[in-house]
mmCIF file as gemmi writes it, N, C-alpha and C atoms, coordinates in Angstrom:
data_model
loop_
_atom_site.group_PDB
_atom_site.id
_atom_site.type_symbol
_atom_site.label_atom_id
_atom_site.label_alt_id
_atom_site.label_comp_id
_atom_site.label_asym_id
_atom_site.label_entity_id
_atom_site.label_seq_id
_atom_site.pdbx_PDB_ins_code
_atom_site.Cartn_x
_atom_site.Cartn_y
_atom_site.Cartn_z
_atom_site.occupancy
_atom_site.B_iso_or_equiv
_atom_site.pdbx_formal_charge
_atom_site.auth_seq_id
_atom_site.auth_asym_id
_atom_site.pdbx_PDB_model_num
ATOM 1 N N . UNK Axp A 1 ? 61.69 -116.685 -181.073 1 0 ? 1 A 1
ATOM 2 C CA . UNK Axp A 1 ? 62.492 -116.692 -182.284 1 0 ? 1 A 1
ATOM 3 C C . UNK Axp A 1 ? 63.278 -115.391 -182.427 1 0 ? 1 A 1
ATOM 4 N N . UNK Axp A 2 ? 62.803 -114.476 -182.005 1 0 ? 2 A 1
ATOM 5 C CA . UNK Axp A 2 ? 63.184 -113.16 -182.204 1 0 ? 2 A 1
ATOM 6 C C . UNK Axp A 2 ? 64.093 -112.72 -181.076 1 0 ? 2 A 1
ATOM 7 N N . UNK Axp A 3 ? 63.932 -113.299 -180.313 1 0 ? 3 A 1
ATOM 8 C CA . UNK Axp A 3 ? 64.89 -113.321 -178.719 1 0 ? 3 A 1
ATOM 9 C C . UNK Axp A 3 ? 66.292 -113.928 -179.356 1 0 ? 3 A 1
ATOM 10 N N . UNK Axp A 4 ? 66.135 -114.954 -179.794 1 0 ? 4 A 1
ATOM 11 C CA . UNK Axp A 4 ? 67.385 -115.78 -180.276 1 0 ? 4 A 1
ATOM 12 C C . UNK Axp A 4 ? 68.219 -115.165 -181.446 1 0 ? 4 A 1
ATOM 13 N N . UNK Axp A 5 ? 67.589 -114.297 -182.682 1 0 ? 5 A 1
ATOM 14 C CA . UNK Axp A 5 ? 67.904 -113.692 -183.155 1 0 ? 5 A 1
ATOM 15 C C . UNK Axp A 5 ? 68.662 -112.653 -182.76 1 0 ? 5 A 1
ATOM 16 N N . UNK Axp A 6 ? 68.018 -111.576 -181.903 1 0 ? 6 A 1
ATOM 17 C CA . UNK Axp A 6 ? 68.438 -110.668 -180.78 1 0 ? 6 A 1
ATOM 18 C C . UNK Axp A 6 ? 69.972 -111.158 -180.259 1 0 ? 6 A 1
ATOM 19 N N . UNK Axp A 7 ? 69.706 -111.8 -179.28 1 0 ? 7 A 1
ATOM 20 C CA . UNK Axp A 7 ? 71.264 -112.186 -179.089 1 0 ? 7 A 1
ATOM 21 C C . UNK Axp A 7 ? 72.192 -112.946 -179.732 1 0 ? 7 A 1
ATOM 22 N N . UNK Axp A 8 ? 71.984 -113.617 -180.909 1 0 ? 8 A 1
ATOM 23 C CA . UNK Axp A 8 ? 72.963 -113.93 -181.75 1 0 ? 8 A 1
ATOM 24 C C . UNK Axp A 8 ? 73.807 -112.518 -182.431 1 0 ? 8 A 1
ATOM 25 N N . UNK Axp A 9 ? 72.725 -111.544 -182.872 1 0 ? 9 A 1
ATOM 26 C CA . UNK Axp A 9 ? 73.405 -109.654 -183.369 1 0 ? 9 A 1
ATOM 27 C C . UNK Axp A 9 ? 74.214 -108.815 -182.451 1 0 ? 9 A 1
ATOM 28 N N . UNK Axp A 10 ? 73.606 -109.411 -180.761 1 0 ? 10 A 1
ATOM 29 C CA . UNK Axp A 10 ? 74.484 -108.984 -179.897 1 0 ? 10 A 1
ATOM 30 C C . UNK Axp A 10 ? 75.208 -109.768 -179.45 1 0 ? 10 A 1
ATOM 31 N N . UNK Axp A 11 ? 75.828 -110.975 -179.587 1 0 ? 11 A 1
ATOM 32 C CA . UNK Axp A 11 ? 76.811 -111.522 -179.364 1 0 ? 11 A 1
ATOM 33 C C . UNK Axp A 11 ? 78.172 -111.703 -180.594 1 0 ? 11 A 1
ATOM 34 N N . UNK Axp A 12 ? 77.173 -110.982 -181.399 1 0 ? 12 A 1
ATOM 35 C CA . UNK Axp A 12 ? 78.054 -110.938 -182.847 1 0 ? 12 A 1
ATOM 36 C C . UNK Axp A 12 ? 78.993 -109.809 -182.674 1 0 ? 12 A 1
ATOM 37 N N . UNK Axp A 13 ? 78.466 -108.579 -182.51 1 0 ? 13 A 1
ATOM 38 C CA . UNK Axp A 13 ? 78.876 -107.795 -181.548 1 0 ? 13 A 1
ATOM 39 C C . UNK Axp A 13 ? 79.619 -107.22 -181.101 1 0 ? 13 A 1
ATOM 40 N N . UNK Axp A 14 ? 79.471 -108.33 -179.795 1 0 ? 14 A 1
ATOM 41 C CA . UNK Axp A 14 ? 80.193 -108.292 -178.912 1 0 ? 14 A 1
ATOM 42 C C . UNK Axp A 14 ? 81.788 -109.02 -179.032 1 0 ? 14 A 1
ATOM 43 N N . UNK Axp A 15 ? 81.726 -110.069 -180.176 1 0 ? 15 A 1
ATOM 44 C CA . UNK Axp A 15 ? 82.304 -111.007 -180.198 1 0 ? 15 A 1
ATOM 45 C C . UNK Axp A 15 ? 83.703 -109.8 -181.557 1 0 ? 15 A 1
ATOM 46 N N . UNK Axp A 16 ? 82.976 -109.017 -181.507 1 0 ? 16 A 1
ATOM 47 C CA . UNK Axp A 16 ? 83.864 -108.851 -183.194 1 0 ? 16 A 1
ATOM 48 C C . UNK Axp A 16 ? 84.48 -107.746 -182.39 1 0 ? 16 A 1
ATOM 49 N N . UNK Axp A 17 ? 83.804 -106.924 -181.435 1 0 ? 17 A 1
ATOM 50 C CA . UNK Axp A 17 ? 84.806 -105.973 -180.962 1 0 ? 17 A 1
ATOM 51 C C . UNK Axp A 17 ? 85.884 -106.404 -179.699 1 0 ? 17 A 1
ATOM 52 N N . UNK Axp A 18 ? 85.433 -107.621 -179.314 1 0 ? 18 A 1
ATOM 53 C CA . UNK Axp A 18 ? 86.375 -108.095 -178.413 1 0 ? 18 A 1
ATOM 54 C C . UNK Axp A 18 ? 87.494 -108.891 -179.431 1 0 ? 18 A 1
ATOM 55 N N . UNK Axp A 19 ? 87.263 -109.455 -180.318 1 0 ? 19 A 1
ATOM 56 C CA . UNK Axp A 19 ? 88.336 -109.385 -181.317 1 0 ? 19 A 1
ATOM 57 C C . UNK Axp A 19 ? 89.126 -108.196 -182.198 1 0 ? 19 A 1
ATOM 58 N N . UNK Axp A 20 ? 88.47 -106.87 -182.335 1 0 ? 20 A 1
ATOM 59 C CA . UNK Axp A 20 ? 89.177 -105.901 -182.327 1 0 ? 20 A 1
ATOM 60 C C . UNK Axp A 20 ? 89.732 -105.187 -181.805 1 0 ? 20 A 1
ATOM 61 N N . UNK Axp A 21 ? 89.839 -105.353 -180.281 1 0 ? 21 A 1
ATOM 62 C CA . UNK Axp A 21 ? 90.337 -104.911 -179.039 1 0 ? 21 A 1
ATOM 63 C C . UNK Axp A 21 ? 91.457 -105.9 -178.847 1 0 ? 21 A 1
ATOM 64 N N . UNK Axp A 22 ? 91.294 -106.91 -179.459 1 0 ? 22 A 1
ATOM 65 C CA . UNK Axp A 22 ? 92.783 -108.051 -178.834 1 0 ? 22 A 1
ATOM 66 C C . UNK Axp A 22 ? 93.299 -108.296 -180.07 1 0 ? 22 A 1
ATOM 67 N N . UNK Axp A 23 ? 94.815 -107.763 -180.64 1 0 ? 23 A 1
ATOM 68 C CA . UNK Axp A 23 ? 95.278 -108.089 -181.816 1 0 ? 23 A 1
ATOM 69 C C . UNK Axp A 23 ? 95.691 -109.544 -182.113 1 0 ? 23 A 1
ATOM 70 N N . UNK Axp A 24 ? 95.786 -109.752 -183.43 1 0 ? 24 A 1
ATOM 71 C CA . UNK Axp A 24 ? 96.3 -110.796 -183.328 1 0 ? 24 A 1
ATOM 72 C C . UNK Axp A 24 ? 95.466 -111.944 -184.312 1 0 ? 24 A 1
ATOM 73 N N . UNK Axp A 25 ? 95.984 -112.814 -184.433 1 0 ? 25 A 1
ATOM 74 C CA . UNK Axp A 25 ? 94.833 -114.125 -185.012 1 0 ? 25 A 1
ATOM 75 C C . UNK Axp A 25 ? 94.315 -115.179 -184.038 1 0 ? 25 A 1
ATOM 76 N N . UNK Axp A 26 ? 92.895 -115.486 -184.626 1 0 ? 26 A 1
ATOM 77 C CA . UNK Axp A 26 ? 92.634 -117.127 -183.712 1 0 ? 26 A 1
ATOM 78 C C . UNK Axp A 26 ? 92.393 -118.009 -184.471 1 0 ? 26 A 1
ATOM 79 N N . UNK Axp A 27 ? 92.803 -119.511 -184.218 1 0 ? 27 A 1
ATOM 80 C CA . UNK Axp A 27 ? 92.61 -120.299 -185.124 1 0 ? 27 A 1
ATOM 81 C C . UNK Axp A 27 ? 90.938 -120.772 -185.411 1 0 ? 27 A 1
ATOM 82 N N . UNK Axp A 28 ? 89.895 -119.818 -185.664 1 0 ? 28 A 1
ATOM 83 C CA . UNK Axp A 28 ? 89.167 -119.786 -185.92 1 0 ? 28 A 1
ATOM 84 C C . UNK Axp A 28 ? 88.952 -119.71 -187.45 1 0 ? 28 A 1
ATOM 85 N N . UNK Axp A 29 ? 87.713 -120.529 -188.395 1 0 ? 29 A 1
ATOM 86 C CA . UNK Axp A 29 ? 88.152 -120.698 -189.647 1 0 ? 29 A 1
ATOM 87 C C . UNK Axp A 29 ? 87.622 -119.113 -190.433 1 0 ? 29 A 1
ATOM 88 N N . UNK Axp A 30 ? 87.419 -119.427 -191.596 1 0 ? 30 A 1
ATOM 89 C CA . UNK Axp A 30 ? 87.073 -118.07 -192.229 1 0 ? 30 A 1
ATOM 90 C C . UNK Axp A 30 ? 85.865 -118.303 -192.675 1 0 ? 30 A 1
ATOM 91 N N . UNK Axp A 31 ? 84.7 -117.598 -193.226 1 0 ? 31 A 1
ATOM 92 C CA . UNK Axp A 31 ? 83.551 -117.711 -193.389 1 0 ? 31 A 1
ATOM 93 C C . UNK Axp A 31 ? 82.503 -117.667 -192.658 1 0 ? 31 A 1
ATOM 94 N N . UNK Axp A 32 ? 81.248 -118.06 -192.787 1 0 ? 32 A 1
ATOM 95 C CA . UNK Axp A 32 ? 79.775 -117.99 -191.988 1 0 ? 32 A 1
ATOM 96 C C . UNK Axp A 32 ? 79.802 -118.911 -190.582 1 0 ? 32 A 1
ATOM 97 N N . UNK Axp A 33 ? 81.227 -119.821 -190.808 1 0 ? 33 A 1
ATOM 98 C CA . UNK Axp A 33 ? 81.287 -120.495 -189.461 1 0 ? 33 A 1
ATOM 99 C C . UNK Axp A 33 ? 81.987 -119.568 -189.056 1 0 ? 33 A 1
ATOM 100 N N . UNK Axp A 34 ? 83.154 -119.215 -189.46 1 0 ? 34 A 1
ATOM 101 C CA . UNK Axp A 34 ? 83.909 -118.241 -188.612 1 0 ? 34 A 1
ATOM 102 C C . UNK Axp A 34 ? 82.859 -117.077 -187.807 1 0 ? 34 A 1
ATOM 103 N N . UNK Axp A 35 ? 81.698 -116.318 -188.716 1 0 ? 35 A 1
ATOM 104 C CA . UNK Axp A 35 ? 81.218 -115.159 -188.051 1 0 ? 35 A 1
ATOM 105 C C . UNK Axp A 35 ? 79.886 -115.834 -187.336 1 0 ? 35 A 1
ATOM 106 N N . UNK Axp A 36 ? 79.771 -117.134 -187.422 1 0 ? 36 A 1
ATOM 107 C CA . UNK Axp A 36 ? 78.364 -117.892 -186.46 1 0 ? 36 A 1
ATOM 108 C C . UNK Axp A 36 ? 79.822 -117.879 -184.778 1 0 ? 36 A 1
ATOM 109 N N . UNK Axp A 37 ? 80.854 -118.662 -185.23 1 0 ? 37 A 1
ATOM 110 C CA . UNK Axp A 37 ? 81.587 -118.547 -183.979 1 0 ? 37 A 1
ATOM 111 C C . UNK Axp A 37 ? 81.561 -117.39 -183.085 1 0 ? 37 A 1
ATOM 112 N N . UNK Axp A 38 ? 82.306 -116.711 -183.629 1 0 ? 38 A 1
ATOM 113 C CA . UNK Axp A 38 ? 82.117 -115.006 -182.924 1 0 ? 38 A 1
ATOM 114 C C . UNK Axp A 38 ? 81.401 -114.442 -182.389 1 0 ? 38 A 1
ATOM 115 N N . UNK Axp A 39 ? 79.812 -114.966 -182.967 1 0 ? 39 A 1
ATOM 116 C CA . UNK Axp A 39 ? 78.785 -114.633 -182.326 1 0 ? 39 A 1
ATOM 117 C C . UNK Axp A 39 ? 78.775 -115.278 -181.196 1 0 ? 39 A 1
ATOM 118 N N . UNK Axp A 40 ? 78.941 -116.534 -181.056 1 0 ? 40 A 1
ATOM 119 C CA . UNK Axp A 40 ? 78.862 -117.552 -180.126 1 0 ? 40 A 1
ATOM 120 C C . UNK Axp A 40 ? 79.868 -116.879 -179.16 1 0 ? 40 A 1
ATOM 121 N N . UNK Axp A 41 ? 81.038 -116.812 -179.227 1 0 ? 41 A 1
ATOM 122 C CA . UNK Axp A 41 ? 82.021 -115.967 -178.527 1 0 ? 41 A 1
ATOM 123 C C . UNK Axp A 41 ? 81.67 -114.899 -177.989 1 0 ? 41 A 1
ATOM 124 N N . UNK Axp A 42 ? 81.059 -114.067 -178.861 1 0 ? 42 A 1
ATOM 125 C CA . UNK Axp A 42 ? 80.661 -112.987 -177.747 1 0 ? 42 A 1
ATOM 126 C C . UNK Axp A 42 ? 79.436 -113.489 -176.703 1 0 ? 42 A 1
ATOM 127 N N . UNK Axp A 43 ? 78.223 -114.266 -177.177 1 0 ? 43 A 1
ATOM 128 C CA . UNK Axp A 43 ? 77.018 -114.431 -176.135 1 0 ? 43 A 1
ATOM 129 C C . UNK Axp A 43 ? 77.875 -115.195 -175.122 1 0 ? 43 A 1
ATOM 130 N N . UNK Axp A 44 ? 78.816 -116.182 -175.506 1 0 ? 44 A 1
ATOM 131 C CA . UNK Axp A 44 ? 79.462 -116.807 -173.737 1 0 ? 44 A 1
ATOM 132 C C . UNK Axp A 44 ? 80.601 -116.073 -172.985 1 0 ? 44 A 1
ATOM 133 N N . UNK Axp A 45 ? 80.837 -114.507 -173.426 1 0 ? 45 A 1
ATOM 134 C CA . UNK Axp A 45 ? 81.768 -113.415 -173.258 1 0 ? 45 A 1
ATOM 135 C C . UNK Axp A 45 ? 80.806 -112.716 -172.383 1 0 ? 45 A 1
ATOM 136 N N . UNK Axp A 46 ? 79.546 -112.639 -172.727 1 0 ? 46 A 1
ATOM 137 C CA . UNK Axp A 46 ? 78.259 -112.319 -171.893 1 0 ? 46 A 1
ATOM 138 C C . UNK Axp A 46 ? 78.011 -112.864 -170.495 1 0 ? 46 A 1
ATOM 139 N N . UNK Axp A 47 ? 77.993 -114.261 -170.972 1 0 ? 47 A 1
ATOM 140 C CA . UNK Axp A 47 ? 77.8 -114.782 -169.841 1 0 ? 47 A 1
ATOM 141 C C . UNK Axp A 47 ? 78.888 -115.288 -168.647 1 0 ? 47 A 1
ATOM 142 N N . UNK Axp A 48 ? 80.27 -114.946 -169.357 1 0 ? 48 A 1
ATOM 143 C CA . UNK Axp A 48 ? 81.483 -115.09 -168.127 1 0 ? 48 A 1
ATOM 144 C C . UNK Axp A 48 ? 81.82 -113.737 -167.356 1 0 ? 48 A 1
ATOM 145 N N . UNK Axp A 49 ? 81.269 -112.761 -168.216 1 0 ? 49 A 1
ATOM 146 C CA . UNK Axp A 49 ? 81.237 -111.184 -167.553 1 0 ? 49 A 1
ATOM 147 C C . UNK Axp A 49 ? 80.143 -111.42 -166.631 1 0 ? 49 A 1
ATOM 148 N N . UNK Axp A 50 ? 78.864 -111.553 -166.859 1 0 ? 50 A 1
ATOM 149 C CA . UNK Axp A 50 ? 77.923 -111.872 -165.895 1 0 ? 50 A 1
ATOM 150 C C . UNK Axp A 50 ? 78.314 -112.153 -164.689 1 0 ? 50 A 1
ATOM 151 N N . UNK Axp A 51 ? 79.212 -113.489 -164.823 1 0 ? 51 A 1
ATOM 152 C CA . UNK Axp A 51 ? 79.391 -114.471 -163.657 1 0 ? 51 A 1
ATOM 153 C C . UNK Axp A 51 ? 80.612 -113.737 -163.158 1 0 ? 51 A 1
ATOM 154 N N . UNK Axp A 52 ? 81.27 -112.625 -163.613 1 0 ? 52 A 1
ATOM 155 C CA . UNK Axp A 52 ? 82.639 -112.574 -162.648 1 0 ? 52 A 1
ATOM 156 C C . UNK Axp A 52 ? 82.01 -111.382 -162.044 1 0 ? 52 A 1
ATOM 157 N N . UNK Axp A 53 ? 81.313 -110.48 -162.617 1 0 ? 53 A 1
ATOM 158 C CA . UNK Axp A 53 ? 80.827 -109.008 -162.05 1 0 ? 53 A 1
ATOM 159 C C . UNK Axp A 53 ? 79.775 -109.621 -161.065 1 0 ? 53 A 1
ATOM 160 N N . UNK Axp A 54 ? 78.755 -110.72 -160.648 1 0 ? 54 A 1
ATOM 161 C CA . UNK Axp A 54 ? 78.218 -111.304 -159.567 1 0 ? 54 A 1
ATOM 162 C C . UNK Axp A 54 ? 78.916 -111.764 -158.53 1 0 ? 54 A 1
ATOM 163 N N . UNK Axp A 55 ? 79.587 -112.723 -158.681 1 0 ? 55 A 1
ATOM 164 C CA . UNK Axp A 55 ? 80.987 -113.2 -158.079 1 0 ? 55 A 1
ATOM 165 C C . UNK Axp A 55 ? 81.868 -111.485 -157.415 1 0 ? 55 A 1
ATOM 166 N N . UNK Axp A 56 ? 82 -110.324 -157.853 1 0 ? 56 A 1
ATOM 167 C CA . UNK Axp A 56 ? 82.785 -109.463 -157.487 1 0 ? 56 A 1
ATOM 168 C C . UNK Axp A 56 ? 82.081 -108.334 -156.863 1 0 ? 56 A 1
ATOM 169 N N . UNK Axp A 57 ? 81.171 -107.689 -157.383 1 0 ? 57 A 1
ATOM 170 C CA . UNK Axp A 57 ? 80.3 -106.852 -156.963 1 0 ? 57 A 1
ATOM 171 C C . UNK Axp A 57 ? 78.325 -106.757 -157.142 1 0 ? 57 A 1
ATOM 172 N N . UNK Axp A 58 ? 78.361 -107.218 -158.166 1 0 ? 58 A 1
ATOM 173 C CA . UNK Axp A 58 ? 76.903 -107.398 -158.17 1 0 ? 58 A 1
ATOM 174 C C . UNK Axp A 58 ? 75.637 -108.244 -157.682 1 0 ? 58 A 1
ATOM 175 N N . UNK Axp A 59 ? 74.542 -107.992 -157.71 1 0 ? 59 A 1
ATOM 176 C CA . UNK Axp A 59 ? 73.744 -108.835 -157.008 1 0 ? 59 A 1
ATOM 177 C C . UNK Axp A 59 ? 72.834 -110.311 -158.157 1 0 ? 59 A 1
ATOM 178 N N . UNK Axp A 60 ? 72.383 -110.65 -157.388 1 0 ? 60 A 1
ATOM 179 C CA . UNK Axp A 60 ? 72.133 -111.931 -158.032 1 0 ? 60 A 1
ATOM 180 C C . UNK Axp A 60 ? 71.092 -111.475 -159.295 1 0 ? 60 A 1
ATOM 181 N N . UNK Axp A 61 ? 70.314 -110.87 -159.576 1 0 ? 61 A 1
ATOM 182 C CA . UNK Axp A 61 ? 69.545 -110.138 -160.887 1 0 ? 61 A 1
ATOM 183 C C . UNK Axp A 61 ? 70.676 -109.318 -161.626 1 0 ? 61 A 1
ATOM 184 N N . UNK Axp A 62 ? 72.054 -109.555 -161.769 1 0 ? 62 A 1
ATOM 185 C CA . UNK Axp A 62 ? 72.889 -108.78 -162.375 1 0 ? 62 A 1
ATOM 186 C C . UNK Axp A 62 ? 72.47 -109.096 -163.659 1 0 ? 62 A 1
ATOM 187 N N . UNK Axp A 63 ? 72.577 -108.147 -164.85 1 0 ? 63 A 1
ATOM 188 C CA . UNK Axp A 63 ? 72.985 -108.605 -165.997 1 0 ? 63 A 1
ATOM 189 C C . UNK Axp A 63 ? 73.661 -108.273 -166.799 1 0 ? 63 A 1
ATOM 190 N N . UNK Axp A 64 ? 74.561 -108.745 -167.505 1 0 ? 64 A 1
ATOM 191 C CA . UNK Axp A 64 ? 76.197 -108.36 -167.933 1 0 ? 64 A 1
ATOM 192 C C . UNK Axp A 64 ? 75.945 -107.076 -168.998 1 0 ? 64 A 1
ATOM 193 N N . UNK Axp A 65 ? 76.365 -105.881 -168.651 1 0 ? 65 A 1
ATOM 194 C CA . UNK Axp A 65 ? 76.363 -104.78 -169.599 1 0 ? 65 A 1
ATOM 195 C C . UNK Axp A 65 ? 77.505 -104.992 -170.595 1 0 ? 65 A 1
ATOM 196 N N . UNK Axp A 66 ? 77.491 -104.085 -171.638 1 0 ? 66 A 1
ATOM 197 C CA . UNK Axp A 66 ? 78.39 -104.017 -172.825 1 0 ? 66 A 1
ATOM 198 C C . UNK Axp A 66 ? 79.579 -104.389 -172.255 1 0 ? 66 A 1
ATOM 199 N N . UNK Axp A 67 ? 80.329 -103.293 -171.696 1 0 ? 67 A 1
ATOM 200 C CA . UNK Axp A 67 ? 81.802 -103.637 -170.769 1 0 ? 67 A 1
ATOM 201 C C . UNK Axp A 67 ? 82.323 -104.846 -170.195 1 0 ? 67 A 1
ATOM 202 N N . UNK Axp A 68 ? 81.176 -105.26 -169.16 1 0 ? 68 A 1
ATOM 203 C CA . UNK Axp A 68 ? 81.698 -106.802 -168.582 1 0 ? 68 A 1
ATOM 204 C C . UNK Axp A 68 ? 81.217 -107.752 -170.026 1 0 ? 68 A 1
ATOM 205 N N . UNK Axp A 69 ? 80.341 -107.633 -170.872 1 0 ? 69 A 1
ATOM 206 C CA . UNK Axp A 69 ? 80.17 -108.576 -172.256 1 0 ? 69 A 1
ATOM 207 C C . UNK Axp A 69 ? 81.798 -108.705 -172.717 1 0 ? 69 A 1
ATOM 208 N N . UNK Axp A 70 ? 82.446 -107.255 -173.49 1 0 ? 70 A 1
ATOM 209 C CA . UNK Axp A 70 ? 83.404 -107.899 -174.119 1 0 ? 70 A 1
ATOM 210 C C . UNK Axp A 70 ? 84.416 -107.81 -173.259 1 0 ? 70 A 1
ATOM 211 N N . UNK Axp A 71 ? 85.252 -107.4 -172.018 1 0 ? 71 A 1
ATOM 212 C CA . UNK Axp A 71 ? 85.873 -108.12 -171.335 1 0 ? 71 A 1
ATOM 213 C C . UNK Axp A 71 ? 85.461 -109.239 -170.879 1 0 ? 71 A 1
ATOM 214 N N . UNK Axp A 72 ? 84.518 -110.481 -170.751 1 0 ? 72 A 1
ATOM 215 C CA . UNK Axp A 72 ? 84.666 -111.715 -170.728 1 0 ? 72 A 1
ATOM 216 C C . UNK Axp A 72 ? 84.731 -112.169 -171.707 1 0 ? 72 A 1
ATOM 217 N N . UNK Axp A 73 ? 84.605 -111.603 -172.949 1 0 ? 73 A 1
ATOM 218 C CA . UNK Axp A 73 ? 84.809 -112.591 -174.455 1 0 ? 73 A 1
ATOM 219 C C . UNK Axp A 73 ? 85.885 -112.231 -174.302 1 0 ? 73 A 1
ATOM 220 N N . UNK Axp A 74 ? 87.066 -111.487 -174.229 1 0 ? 74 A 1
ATOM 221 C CA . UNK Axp A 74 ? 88.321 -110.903 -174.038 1 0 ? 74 A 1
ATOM 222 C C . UNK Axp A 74 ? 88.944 -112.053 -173.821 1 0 ? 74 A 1
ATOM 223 N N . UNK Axp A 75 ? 88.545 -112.484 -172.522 1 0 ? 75 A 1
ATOM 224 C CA . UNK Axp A 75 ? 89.32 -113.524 -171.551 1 0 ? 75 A 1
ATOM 225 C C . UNK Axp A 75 ? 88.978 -114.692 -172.216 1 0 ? 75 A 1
ATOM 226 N N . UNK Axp A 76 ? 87.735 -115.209 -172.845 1 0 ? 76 A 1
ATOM 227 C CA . UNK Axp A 76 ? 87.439 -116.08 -173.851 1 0 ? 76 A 1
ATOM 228 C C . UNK Axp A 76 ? 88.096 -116.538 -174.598 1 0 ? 76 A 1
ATOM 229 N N . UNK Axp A 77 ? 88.431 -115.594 -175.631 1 0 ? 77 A 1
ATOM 230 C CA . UNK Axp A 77 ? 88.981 -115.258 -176.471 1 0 ? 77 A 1
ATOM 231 C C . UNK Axp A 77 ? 90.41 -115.934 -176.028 1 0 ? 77 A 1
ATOM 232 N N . UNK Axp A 78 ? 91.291 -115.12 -174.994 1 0 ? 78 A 1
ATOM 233 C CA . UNK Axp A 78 ? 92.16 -115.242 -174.853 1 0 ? 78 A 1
ATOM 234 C C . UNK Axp A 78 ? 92.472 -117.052 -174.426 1 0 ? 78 A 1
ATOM 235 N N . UNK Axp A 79 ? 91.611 -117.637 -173.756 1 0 ? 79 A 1
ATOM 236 C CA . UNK Axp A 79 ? 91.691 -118.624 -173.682 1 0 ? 79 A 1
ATOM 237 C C . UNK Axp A 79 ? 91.611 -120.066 -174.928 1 0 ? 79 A 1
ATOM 238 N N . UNK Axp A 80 ? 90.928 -119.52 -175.616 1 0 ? 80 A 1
ATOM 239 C CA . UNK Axp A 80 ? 90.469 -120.02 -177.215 1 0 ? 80 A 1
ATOM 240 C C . UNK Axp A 80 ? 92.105 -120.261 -178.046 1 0 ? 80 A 1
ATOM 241 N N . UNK Axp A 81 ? 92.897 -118.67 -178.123 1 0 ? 81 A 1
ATOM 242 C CA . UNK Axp A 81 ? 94.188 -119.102 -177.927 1 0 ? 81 A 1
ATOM 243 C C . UNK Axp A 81 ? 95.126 -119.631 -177.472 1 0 ? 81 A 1
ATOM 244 N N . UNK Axp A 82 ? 94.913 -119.477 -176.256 1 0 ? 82 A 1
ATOM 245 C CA . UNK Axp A 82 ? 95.94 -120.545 -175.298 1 0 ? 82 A 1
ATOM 246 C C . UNK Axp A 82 ? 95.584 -122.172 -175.541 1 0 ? 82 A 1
ATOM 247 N N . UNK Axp A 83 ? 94.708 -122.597 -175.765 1 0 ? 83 A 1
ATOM 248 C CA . UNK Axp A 83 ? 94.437 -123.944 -176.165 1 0 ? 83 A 1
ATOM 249 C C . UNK Axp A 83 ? 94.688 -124.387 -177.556 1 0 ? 83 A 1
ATOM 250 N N . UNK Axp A 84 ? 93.993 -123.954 -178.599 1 0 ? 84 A 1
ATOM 251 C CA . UNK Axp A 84 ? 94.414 -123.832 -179.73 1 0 ? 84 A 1
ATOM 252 C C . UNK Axp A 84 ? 95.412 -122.804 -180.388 1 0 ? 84 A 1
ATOM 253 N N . UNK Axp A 85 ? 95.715 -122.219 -180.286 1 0 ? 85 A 1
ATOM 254 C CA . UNK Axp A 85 ? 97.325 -121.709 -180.836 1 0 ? 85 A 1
ATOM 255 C C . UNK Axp A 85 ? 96.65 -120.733 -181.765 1 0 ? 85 A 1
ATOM 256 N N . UNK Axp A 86 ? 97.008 -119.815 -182.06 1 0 ? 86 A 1
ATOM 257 C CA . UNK Axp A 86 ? 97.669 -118.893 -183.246 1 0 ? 86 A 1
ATOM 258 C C . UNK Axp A 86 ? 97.347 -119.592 -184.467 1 0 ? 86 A 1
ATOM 259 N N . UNK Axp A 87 ? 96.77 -119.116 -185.716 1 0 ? 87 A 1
ATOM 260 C CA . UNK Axp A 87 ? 96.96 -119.23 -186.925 1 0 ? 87 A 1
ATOM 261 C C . UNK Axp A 87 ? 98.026 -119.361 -187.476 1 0 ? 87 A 1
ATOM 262 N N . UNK Axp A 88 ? 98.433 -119.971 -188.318 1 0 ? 88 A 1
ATOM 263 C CA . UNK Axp A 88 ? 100.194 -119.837 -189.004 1 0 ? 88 A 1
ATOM 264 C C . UNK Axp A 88 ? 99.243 -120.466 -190.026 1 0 ? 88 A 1
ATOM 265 N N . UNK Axp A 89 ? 100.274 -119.921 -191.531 1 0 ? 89 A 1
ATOM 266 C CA . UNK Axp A 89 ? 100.65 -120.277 -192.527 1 0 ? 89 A 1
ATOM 267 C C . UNK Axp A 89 ? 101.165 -120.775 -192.799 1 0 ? 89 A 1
ATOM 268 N N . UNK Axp A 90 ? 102.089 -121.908 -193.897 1 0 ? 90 A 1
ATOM 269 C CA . UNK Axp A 90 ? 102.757 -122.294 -194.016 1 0 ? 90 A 1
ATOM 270 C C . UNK Axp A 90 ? 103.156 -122.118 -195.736 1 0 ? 90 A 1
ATOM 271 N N . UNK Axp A 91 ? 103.95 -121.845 -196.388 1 0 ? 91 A 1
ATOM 272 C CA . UNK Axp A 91 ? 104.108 -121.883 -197.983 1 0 ? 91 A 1
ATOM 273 C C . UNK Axp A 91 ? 105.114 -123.063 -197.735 1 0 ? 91 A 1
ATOM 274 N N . UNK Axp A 92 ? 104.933 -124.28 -198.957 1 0 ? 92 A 1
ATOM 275 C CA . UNK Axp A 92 ? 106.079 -125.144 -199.612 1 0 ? 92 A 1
ATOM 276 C C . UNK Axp A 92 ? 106.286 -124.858 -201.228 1 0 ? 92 A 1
């Protein structure tokens, strides 16, 4: 229980500074889903850093430090946009 806790705080994180490192909006909503997402964003930002720093230099017991964490939520991230678009407003 406490494991799961654990990395939900560090994927929260991870997830909020890889969104403060990339300007901009995501069409992500606002509220407790919005900051449950983020979290989520950063723990699978975790685990695509993992897999590219194994894949590039590391050995198979790698495990994704801070750096490769939010550069793969980065790329996450960035992909999250490319599919779903940008936030916009609209006033009528």
């Amino acid at each position: 229980m406490f494991d799961l806790i654990g990395q939900l705080i560090g994927g929260l994180i991870v997830g909020v500074l890889a969104r403060l490192l990339l300007p901009g909006k995501e069409a992500l909503p606002d509220g407790a889903l919005g900051w449950l997402l983020t979290a989520l964003l950063g723990i699978a930002g975790a685990f695509i850093g993992g897999i590219i720093a194994r894949t590039i230099w590391a050995g198979e017991n790698y495990a994704a430090g801070w750096i490769m964490s939010i550069l793969g939520a980065i790329l996450l991230l960035l992909l999250v946009r490319l599919v779903m678009g940008g936030r916009t407003t609209t006033t009528t």
